[in-house]
C-alpha positions as CSV (number, residue, x, y, z in Angstrom):
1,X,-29.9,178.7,38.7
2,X,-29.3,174.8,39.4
3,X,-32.8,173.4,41.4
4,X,-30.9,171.3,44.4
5,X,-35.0,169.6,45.4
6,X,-33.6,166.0,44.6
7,X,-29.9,166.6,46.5
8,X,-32.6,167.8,49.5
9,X,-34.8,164.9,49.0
10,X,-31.8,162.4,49.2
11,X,-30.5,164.5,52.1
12,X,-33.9,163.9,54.0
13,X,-34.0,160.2,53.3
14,X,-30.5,159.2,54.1
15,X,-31.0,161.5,57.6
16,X,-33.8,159.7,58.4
17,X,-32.3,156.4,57.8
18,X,-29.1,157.6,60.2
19,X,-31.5,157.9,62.9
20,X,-32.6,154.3,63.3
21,X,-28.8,154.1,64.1
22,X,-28.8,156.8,66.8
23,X,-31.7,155.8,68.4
24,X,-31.0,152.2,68.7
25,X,-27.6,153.4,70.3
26,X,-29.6,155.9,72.4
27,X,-30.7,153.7,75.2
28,X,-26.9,151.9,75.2
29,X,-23.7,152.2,77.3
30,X,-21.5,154.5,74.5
31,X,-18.2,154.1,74.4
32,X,-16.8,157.8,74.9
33,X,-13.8,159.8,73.9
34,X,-12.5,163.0,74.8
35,X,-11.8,165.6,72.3
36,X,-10.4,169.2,73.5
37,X,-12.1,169.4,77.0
38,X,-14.5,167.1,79.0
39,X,-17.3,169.0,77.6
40,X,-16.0,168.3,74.0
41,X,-17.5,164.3,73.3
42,X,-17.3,162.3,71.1
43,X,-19.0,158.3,70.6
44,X,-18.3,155.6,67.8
45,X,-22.2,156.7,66.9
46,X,-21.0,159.9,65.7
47,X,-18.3,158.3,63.8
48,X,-19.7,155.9,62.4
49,X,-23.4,157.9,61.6
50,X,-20.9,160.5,59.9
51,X,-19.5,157.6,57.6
52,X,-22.7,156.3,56.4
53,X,-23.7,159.7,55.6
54,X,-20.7,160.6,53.6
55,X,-20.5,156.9,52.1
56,X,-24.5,157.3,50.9
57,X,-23.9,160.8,49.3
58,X,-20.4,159.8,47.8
59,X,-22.0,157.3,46.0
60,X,-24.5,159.0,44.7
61,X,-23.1,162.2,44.2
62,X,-19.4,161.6,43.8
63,X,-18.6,164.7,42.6
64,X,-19.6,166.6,45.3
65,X,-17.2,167.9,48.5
66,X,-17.8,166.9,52.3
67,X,-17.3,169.1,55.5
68,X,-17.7,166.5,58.4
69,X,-17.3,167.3,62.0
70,X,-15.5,164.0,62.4
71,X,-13.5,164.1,59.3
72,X,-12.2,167.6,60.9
73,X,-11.4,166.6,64.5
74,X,-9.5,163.2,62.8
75,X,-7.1,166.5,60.9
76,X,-8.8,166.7,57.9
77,X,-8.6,170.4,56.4
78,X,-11.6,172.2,56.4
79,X,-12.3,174.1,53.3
80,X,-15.3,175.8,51.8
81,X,-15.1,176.4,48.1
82,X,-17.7,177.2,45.2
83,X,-18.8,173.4,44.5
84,X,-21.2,171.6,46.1
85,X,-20.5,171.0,49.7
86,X,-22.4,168.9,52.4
87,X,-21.7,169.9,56.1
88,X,-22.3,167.1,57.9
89,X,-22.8,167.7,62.1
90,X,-23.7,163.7,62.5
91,X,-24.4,163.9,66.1
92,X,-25.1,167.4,67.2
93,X,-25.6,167.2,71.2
94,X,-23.2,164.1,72.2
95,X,-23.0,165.1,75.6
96,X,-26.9,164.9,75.4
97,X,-26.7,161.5,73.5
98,X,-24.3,160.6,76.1
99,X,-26.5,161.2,79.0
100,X,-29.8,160.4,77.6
101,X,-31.2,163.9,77.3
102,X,-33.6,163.7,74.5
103,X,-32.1,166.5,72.1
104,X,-29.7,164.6,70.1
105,X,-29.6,165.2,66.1
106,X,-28.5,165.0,62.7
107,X,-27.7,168.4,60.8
108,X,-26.9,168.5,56.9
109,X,-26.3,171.8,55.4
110,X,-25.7,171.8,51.2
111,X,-24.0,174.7,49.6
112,X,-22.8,176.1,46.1
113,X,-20.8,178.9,45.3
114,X,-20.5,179.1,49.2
115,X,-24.0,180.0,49.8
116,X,-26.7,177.7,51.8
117,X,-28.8,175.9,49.6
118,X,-31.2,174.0,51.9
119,X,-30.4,172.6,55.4
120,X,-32.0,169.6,57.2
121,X,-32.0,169.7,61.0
122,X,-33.2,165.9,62.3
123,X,-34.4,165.7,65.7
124,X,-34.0,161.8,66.3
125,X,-35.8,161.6,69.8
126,X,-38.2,163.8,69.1
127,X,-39.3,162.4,65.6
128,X,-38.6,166.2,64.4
129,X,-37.7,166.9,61.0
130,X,-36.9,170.5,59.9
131,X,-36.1,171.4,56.8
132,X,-35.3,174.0,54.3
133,X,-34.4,174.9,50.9
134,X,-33.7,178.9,49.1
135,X,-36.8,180.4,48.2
136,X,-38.8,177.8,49.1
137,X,-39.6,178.1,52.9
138,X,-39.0,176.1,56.2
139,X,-40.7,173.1,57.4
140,X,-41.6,170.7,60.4
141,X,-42.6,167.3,59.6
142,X,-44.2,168.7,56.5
143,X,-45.9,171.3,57.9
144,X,-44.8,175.3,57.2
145,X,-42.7,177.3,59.7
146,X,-43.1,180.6,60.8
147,X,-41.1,183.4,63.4
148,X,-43.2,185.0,66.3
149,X,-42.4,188.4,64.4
150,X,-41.5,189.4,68.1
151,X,-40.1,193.1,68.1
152,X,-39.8,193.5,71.7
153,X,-37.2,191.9,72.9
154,X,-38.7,192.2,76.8
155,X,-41.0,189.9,75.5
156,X,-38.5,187.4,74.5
157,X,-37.6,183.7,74.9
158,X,-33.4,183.7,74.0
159,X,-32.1,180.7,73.1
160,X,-28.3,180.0,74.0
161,X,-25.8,177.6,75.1
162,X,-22.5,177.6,77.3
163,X,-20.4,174.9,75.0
164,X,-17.1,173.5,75.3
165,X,-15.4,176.4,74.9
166,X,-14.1,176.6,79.4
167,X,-11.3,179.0,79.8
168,X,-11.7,181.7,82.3
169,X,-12.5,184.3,79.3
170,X,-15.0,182.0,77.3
171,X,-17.0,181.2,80.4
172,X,-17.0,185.3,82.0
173,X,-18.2,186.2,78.6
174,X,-20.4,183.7,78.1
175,X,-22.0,184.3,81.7
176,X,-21.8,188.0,82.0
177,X,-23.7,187.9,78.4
178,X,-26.9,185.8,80.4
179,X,-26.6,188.2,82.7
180,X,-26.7,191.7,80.3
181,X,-30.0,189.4,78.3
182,X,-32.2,188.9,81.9
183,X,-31.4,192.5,83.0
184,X,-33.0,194.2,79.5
185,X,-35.1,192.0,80.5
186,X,-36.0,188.9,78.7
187,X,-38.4,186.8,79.6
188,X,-36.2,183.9,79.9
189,X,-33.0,182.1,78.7
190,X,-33.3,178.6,77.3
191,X,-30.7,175.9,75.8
192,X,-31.5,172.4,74.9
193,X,-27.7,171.3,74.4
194,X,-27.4,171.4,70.5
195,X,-27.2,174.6,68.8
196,X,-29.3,172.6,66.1
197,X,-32.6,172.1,67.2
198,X,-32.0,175.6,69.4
199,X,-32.1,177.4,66.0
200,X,-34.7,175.9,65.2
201,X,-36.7,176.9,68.0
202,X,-37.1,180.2,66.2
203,X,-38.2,178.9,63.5
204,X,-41.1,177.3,65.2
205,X,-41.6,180.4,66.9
206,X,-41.4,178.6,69.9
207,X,-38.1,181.0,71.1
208,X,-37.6,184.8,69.4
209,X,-34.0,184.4,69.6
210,X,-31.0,182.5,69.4
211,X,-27.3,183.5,70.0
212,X,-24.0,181.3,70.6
213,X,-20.2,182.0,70.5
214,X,-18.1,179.6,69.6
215,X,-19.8,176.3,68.0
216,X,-19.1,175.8,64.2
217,X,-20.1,175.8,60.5
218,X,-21.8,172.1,61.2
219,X,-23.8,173.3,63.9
220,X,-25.2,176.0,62.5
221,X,-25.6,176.2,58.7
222,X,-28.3,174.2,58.1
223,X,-30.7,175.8,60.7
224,X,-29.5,179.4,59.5
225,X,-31.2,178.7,56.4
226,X,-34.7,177.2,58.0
227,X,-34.8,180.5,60.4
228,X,-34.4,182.5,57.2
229,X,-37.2,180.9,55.2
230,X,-39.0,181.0,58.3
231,X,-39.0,184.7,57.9
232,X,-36.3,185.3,61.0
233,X,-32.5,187.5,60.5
234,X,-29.9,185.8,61.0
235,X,-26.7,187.8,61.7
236,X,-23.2,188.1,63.3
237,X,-22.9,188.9,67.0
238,X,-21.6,192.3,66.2
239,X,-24.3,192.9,63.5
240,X,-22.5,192.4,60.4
241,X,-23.5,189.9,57.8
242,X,-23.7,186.2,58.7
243,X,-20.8,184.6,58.2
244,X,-20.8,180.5,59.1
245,X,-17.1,180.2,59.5
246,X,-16.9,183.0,61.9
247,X,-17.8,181.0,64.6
248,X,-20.4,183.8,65.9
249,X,-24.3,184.1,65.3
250,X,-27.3,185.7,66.4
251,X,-31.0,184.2,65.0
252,X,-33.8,186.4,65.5
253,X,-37.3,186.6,64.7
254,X,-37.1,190.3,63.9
255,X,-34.3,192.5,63.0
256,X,-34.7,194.8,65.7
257,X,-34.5,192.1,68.2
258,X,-31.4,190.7,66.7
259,X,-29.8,194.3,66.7
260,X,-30.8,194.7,70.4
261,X,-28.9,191.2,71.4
262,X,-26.4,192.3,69.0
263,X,-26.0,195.6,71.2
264,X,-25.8,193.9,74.5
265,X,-23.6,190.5,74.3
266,X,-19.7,190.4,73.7
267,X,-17.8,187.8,71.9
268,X,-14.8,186.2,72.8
269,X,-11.9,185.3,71.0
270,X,-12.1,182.3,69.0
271,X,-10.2,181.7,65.7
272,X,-12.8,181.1,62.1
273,X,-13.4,177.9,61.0
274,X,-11.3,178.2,57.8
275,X,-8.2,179.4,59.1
276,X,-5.7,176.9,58.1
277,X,-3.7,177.6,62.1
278,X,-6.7,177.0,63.9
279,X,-6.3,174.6,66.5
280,X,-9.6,174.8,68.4
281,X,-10.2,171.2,67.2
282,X,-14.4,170.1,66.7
283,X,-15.1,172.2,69.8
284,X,-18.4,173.9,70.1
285,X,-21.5,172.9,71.2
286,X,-21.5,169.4,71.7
């Protein structure tokens, strides 16, 4: 079994060197473009943060395959195959970058035979580094990560967000599912604006769940990983296997309370990542 620690280590030290450029762009007037919607952003930070990450590990690794937001929503084909793969979210929250709101990061996922090796979740503002890597547990700024092991999920903090998925039958679902999680109830629902660092609020314990419809591989597949070495399920919305190019996913820091969400919340229609028709563009949560 191939030991990806120094692919991880790189991944770490070329996130963290990304982030002086986000942060010095943080405080600036951005120069912003319009993707699918006006909720779907995107800067010349993102673009050009993507590039130096791709440039880095192409040059280091150049026989390795890329899966960039950026790359995508310019009509590159997404593909996931067996060799190794970096999935590269360069900006995850732009509209938070946009506006100043301070959860704004960088999310590098690796995989190999199309399974998550290790993920890296960089919280720029925050100074936040989670990390990950198969079989060897989750992190925070060096420091080991844990679920709340919450079973009851009336006891819950649920992470979620709305995205920039706005039709009349993305937003009814996505509202009427708020609504099924307070009546259970749940303590509360949370979202931070990148589905990122909301992952990885499992992680930390800090919230027992996270769910989300709609965002994409980038988004997700590197915190999947760190809520799984964390000790939390990650799943489907309808309880099936996780799947990162379905589009769908439920964290949890128990199974039963993933299977409760999983009972309660509906997911709209939305076509998979990897379908070569897809035209949903780099929509999700942005």
């Amino acid at each position: 079994m191939a030991n990806w620690t120094d692919c991880l280590n790189f991944g770490i030290s070329i996130a963290k060197q990304a982030s002086e450029v986000v942060l010095s762009a943080f405080q600036q007037h951005k120069e912003v473009k319009l993707k699918s919607s006006p909720a779907d952003l995107v800067t010349e930070t993102d673009q050009r943060v993507e590039k130096i990450l791709i440039s880095a590990i192409r040059n280091r690794y150049p026989q390795h395959r890329f899966i960039g937001e950026e790359s995508v929503a310019a009509g590159e084909r997404l593909e996931l195959t067996d060799s190794p793969t970096w999935i590269i979210d360069p900006i995850d929250g732009t509209v938070n970058f946009v506006h100043r709101f301070p959860f704004v990061a960088i999310s590098i996922a690796f995989t190999f035979n199309k399974q998550i090796q290790f993920g890296i979740v960089y919280s720029c503002v925050e100074d936040k580094l989670f990390y990950a890597q198969r079989g060897g547990g989750a992190f925070l700024n060096g420091e080991p990560l844990y679920v709340s092991g919450q079973q009851d999920i009336s006891r819950c903090v649920v992470v979620t967000e709305i995205g920039a998925e706005r039709d009349d039958v993305a937003l009814s679902t996505t509202t009427s599912n708020i609504c099924r999680l307070l009546k259970l109830p749940v303590h509360g629902v949370r979202a931070l604006g990148t589905a990122a660092v909301d992952m990885c609020q499992v992680a930390t314990g800090g919230a027992d769940a996270y769910y989300h419809i709609g965002m994409h591989c980038w988004d997700i597949a590197a915190s999947a990983i760190i809520v799984q070495e964390a000790g939390g399920v990650v799943m489907d919305t309808d309880g099936s296997e996780f799947d990162m190019m379905s589009r769908r996913v439920i964290a949890a820091s128990s199974a039963t309370v993933a299977d409760r969400i999983a009972q309660v919340i509906q997911a709209f229609p939305c076509c998979r990542d990897d379908e070569d028709n897809c035209r949903c563009g780099a929509t999700g949560v942005n």
